[in-house]
C-alpha positions in Angstrom: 0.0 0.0 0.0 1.7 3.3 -1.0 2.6 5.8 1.9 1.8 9.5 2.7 4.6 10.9 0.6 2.4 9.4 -3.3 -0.9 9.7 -1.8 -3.6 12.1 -3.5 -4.1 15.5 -1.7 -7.8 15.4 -1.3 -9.4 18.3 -0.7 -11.1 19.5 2.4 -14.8 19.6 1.2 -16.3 16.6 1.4 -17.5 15.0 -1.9 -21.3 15.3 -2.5 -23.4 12.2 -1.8 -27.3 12.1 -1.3 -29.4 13.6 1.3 -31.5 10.1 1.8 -30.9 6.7 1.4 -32.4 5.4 -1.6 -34.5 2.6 -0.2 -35.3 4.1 3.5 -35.1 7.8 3.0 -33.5 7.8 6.3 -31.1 10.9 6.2 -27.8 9.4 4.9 -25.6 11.2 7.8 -28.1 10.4 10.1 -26.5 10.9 14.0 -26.5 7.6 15.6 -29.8 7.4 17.0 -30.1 6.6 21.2 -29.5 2.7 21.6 -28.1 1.9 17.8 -24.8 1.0 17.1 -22.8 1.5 14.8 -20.6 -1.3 12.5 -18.0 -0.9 9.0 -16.8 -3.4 6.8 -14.8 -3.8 3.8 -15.5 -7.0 2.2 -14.6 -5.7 -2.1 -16.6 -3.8 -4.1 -18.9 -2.2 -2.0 -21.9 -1.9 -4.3 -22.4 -5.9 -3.1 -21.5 -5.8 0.3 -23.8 -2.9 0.9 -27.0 -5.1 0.0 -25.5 -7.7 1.9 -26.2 -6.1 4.7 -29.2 -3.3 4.0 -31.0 -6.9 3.7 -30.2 -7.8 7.2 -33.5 -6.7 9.7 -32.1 -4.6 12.1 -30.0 -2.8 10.2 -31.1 1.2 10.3 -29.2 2.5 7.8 -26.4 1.6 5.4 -23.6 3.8 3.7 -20.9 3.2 1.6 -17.5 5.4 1.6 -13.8 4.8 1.9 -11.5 4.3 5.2 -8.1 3.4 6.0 -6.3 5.8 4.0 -4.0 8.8 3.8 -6.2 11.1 1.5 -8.7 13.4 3.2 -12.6 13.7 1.2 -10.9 11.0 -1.4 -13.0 10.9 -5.3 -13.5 7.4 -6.5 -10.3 7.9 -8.9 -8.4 8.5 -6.3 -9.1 5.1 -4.1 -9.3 3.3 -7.4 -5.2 4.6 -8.0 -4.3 2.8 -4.8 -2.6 6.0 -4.0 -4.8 7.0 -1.4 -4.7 3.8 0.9 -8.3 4.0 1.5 -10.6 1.0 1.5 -14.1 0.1 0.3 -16.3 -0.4 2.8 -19.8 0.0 4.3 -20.8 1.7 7.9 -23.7 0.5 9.1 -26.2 2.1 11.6 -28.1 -1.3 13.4 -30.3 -2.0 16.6 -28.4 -5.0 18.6 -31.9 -5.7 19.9 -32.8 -6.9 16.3 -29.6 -7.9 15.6 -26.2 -8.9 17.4 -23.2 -7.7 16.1 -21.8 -11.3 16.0 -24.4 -12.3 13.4 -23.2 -8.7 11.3 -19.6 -10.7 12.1 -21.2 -13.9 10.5 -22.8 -12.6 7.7 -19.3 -10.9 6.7 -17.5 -14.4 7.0 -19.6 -15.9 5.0 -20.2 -12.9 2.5 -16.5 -12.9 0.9 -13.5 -14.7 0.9 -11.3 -13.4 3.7 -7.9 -15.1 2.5 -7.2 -13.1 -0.8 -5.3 -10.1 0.6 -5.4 -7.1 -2.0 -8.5 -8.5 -3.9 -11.8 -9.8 -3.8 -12.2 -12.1 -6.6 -11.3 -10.4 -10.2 -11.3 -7.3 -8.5 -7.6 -6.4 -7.6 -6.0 -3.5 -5.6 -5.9 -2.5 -2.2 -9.2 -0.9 -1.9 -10.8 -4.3 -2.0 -9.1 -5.6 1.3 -11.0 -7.3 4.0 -11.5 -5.3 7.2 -13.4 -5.1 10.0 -12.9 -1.6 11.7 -14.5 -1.7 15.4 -16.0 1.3 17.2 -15.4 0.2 21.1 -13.7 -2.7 22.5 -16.2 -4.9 22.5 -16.5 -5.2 19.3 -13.0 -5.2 18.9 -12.4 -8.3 21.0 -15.7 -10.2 19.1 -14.2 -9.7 15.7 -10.8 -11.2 16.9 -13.0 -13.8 18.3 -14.5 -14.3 15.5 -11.4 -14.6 13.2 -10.1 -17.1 15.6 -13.1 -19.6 15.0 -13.3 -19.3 11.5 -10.3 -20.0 10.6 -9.9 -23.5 11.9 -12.9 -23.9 9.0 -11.7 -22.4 6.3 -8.1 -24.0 6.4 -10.3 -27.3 6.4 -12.0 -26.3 3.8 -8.4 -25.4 1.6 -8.3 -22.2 1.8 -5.4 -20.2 3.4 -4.8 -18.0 6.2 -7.2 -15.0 7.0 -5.5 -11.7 5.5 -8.7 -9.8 7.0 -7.2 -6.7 8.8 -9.6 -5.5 12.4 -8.5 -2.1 13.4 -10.3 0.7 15.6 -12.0 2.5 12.7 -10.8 5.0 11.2 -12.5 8.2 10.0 -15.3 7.2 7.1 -15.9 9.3 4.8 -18.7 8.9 2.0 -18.8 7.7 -1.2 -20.3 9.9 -4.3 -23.8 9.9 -5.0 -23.8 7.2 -7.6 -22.3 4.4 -5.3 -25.1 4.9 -2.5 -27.6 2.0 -2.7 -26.1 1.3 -6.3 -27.6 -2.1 -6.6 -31.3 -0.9 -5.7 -30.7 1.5 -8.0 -29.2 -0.8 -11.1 -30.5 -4.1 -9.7 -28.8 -5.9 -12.4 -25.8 -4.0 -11.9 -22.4 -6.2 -11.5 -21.7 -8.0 -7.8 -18.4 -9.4 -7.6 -18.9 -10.2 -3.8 -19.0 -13.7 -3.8 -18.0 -16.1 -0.2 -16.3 -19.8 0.5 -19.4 -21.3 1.1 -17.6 -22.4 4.5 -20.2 -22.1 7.2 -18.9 -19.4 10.3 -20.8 -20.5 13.6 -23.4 -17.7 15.0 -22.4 -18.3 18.4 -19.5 -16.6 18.2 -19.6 -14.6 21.8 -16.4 -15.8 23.8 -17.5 -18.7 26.3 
């Protein structure tokens, strides 16, 4: 991943996205409401993971953006250089009454394959790593958890170790308008998120 010194300036506006989210006009920089929490994951192309997860009841409300990087307010062009260090990935906004954050854990084992390092399938470069980016210590300590009973399975299974990086998250910041909700929008739009078909456990809370 290219340092500080070749990264792309940015600029310190940020880059216009959409007032609402598509499917549950829900203001898109909604404040996290009283009891929600909040989740991000980079899992590829973000246009698949994000109906991955806007699927999921419980989830409030879904973004995608970019994290991880050195450029500030970063354009599409510039993550897609792999200049900018910045990775694809969608924030989510859920109720853990609905729905725990080990089963948002699960479904992003299962959703992608976590061993490929700079790509996710025929998509290649460093914005299509795998990352979980946690938001208190809890979470921090499930998704370690997590990675530690998965990947007994997926070595089973053939596959090789777990490149997935889990990291405090960073500062998010959102995508353009065009990549918000793309797939409700272009429902037969391309998906390149695809997983192992090796099954992660939903009990995943430490004993």
């Amino acid at each position: 991943m290219s340092g500080t010194k070749n990264a792309p300036p940015g600029r310190p506006q940020e880059i216009a996205t959409p007032e609402r989210h598509f499917i549950s006009h829900r203001p898109l920089k909604s404040a996290v409401p009283a009891g929600l929490q909040q989740a991000m994951f980079g899992m590829g192309c973000f246009w698949g993971v994000e109906r991955i997860f806007w699927q999921i009841k419980g989830v409030w409300l879904s973004m995608v953006g970019y994290t991880g990087g050195f450029t500030p307010n970063p354009s599409y062009e510039e993550v897609c250089s792999g200049k900018s260090g910045h990775n694809e990935v969608v924030r989510l906004i859920f109720d853990p009454a609905e729905v725990s954050y080990e089963e948002l854990l699960r479904q992003f084992w299962q959703g992608h394959d976590p061993t490929q390092g700079m790509r996710q399938g025929n998509d290649r470069g460093t914005q299509y790593r795998s990352g979980i980016y946690t938001f208190d210590q809890d979470q921090q300590a499930a998704a370690l958890a997590s990675r530690a009973r998965f990947a007994p399975s997926l070595v089973v299974a053939g596959y090789g170790d777990i490149t997935t990086e889990i990291m405090p998250a960073p500062e998010f910041y959102y995508a353009e308008e065009y990549h918000q909700q793309y797939l409700a929008k272009n429902p037969a739009g391309y998906c390149g998120i695809g997983g192992t078909g090796v099954s992660c456990p939903i009990a995943l809370r430490s004993e």
